[in-house]
C-alpha positions in Angstrom: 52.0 78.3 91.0 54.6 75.8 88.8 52.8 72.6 87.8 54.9 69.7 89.6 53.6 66.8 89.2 56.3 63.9 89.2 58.1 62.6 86.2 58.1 59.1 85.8 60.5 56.8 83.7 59.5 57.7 79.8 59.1 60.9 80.2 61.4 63.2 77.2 63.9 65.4 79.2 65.8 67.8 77.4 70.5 68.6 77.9 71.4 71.9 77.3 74.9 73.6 78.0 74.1 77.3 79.2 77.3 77.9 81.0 80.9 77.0 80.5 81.8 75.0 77.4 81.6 71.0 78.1 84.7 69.4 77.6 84.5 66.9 80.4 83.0 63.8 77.8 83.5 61.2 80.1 81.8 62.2 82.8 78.8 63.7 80.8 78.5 60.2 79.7 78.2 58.9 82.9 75.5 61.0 83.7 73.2 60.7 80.5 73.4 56.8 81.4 72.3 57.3 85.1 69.3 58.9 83.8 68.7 56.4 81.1 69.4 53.9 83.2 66.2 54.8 84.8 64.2 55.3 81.7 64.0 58.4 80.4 64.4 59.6 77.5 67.5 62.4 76.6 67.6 64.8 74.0 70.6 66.4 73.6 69.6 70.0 72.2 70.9 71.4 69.3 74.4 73.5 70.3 74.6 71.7 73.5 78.6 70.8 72.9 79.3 74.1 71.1 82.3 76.5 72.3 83.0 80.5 72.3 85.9 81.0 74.2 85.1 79.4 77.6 81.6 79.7 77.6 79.2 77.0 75.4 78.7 79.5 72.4 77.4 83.1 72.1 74.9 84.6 74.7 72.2 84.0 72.0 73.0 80.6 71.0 72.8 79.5 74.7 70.0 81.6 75.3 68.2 79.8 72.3 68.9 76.2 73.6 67.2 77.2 77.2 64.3 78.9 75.5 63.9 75.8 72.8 63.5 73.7 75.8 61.3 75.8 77.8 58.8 75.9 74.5 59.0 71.9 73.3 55.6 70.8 74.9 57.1 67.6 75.0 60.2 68.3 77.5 59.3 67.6 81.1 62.3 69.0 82.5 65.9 70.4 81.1 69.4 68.9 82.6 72.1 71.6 82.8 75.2 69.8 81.1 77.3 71.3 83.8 78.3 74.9 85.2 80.6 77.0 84.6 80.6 80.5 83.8 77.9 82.8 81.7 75.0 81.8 82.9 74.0 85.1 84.4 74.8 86.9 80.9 71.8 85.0 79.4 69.4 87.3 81.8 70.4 90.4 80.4 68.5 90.1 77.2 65.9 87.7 78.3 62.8 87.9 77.9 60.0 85.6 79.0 57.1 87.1 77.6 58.4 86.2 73.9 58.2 82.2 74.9 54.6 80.2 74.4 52.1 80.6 77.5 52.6 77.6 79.8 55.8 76.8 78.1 57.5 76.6 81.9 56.0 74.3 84.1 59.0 72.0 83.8 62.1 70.7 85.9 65.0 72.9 85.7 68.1 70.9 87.2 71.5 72.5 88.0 74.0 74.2 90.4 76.9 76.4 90.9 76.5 78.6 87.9 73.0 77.5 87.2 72.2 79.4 90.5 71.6 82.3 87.6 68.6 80.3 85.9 67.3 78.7 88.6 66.8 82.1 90.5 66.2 84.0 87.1 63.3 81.3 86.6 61.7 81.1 89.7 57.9 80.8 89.9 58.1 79.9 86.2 60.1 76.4 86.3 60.7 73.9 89.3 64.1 74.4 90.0 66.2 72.2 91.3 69.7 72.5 93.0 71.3 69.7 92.1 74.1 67.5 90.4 74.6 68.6 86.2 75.0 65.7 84.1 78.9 65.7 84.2 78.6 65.8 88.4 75.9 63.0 88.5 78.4 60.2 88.2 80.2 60.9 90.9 77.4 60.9 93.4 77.1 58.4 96.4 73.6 56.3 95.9 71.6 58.1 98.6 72.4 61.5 96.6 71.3 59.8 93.4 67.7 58.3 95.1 67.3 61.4 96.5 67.1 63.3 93.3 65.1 60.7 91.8 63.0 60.4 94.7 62.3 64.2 94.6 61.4 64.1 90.4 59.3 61.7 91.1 57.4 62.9 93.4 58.3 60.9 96.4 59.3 63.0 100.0 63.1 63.2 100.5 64.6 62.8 104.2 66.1 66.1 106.0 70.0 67.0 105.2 71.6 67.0 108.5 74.3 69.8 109.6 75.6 71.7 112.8 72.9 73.9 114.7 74.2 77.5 115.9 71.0 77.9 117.5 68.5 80.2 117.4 65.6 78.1 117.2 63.2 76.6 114.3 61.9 79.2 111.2 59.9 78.1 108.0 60.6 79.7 104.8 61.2 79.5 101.0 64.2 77.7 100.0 66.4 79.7 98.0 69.9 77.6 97.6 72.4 78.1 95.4 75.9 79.4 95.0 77.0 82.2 96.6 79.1 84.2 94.1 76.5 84.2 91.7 73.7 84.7 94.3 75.3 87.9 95.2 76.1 88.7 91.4 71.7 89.2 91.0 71.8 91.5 94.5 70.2 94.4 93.3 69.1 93.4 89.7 65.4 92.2 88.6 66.0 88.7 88.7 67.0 88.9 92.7 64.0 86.9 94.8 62.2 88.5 97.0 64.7 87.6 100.3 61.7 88.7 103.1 61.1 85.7 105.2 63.7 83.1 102.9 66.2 80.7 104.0 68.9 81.3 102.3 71.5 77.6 101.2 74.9 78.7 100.4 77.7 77.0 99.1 80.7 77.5 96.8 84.4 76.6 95.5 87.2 77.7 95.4 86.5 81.2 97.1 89.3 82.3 99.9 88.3 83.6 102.9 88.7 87.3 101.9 86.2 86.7 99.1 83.8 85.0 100.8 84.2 87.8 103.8 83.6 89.9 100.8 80.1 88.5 99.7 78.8 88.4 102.4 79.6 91.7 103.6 77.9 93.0 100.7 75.0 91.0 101.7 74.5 92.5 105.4 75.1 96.1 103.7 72.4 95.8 101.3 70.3 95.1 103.9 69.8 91.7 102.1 70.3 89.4 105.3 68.2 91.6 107.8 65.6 90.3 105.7 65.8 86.5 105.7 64.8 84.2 108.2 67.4 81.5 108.2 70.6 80.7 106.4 72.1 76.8 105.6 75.4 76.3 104.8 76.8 73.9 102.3 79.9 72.7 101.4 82.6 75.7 100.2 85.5 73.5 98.9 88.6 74.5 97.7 89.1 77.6 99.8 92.4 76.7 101.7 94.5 76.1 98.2 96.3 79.8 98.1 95.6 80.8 101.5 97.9 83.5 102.7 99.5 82.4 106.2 97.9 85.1 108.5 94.0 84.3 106.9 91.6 84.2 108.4 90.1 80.2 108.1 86.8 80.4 106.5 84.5 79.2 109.6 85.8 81.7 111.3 84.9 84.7 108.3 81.3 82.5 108.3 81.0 82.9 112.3 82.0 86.8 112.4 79.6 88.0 109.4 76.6 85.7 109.6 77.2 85.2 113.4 75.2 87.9 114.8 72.1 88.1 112.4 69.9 86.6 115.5 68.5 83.7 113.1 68.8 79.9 112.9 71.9 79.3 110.8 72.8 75.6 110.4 76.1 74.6 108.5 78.4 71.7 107.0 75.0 70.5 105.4 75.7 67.9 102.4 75.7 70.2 99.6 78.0 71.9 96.8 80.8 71.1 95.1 83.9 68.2 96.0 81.3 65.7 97.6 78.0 64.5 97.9 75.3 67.3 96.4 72.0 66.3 97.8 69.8 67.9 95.8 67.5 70.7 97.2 64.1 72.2 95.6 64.1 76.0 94.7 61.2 78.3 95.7 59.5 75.4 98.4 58.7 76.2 102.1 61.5 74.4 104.1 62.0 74.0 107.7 65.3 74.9 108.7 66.1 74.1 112.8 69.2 75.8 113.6 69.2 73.6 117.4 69.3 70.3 116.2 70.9 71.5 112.6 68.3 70.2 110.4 67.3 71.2 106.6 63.7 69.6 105.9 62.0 70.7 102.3 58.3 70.5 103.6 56.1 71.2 100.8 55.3 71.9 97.1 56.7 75.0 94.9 54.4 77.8 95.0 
């Protein structure tokens, strides 16, 4: 069970850069004020604006920043910097049982790439899919109360979408990004999928690819097992289309179509647009009539 009781303004919060090197200054700016803005207090960890070709320095540097945050008993959460690429290489070598016991019962904030860490980390941290510091500023204000509200430990209204029927299902959340979701099929740090709702999004994936995912997801057996899937935003996807493509609803409706479960899309998450933050690893309501996402209760 991950402690999660609700930060409040004062509390020390620690910026790392796990992914893709940070390069976007501006807008990291504009996030570390939004936060301080409301009174807590930033550390920027050591190597955070570091660079090894496209990633924020080597495997172990990276892997050192998220395990120096995970082990400062004054850190009530880590910010993700932004996404990127990598993340999932940090999971090869990790090992949790070298950290200090209790060390995790902290906020874990991130997406796209983060998908790796949050999943990785599940049951340990109290994940949550949401805007990285360099994403933050470009947020509309509900987005912004809504992760606050959440941190704080206030409820959060229901995301709104389109229903493809199927009725209502409870389940544990598991959202995140979809390429990197299906890059931990089959490894240790994939989440039990029996009984889950599954929240997808991603960018800048073609139709092809995505058909591709999720193909590999039905043939795994993977979606015979969950109990609901909500879908985000997946931006981008039209920029190199080939003519005769299919568009990507349609690839959505023909793989995901005939699972027999509540599936509710065009919810408002994931990249180019408003990212409404959603908890990892909570029971959420997911009511593919009406096409509502609800996050119910605690993390486990």
């Amino acid at each position: 069970m991950v402690d999660r009781s609700g930060l409040q303004p004062g509390d020390r919060l620690r910026v790392i850069t796990p992914s893709g090197a940070l390069r976007d200054l501006e807008r990291f700016e504009q996030g570390l004020e939004i936060w301080r803005s409301r009174g807590y207090d930033l550390e920027l960890t050591a190597g955070y604006d570091q660079q090894w070709g496209y990633l924020g320095g080597t495997d172990q540097a990276r892997r050192d920043q998220f395990a120096e945050a995970l082990n400062d008993p004054d850190c009530r959460g880590i910010i993700c910097s932004r996404g990127g690429f990598g993340a999932t290489r940090l999971l090869e070598s990790w090992q949790w049982e070298r950290l200090k016991p209790d060390c995790t019962s902290k906020f874990l904030i991130g997406f796209s790439d983060i998908t790796a860490l949050l999943w990785g980390s599940l049951g340990k941290t109290a994940g949550v899919h949401g805007p990285v510091l360099t994403t933050l500023g470009e947020e509309p204000d509900w987005s912004i109360k809504r992760l606050f509200d959440w941190l704080e430990g206030r409820p959060i209204e229901p995301l709104q979408g389109t229903g493809w029927g199927n009725g209502t299902v409870r389940g544990q959340l598991l959202p995140g990004n979809l390429t990197v979701a299906t890059c931990l099929l089959g490894t240790a740090y994939q989440p039990s999928l029996s009984g889950a709702i599954l929240a997808f999004e991603d960018v800048n994936e073609e139709p092809y690819r995505i058909d591709r995912m999720l193909t590999q997801w039905r043939m795994t057996g993977a979606l015979q097992q969950v109990a609901g899937i909500a879908l985000g935003r997946f931006s981008q996807w039209e920029k190199n289309i080939n003519p005769h493509s299919f568009k990507l609803e349609e690839v959505l409706r023909d793989r995901l179509g005939d699972l027999g479960i509540p599936i509710v899309s065009d919810l408002p998450f994931g990249h180019d647009g408003a990212n409404g933050i959603l908890p990892v690893g909570i029971i959420a309501e997911l009511d593919g009539e009406r096409g509502i996402l609800n996050c119910l209760s605690e993390y486990f």
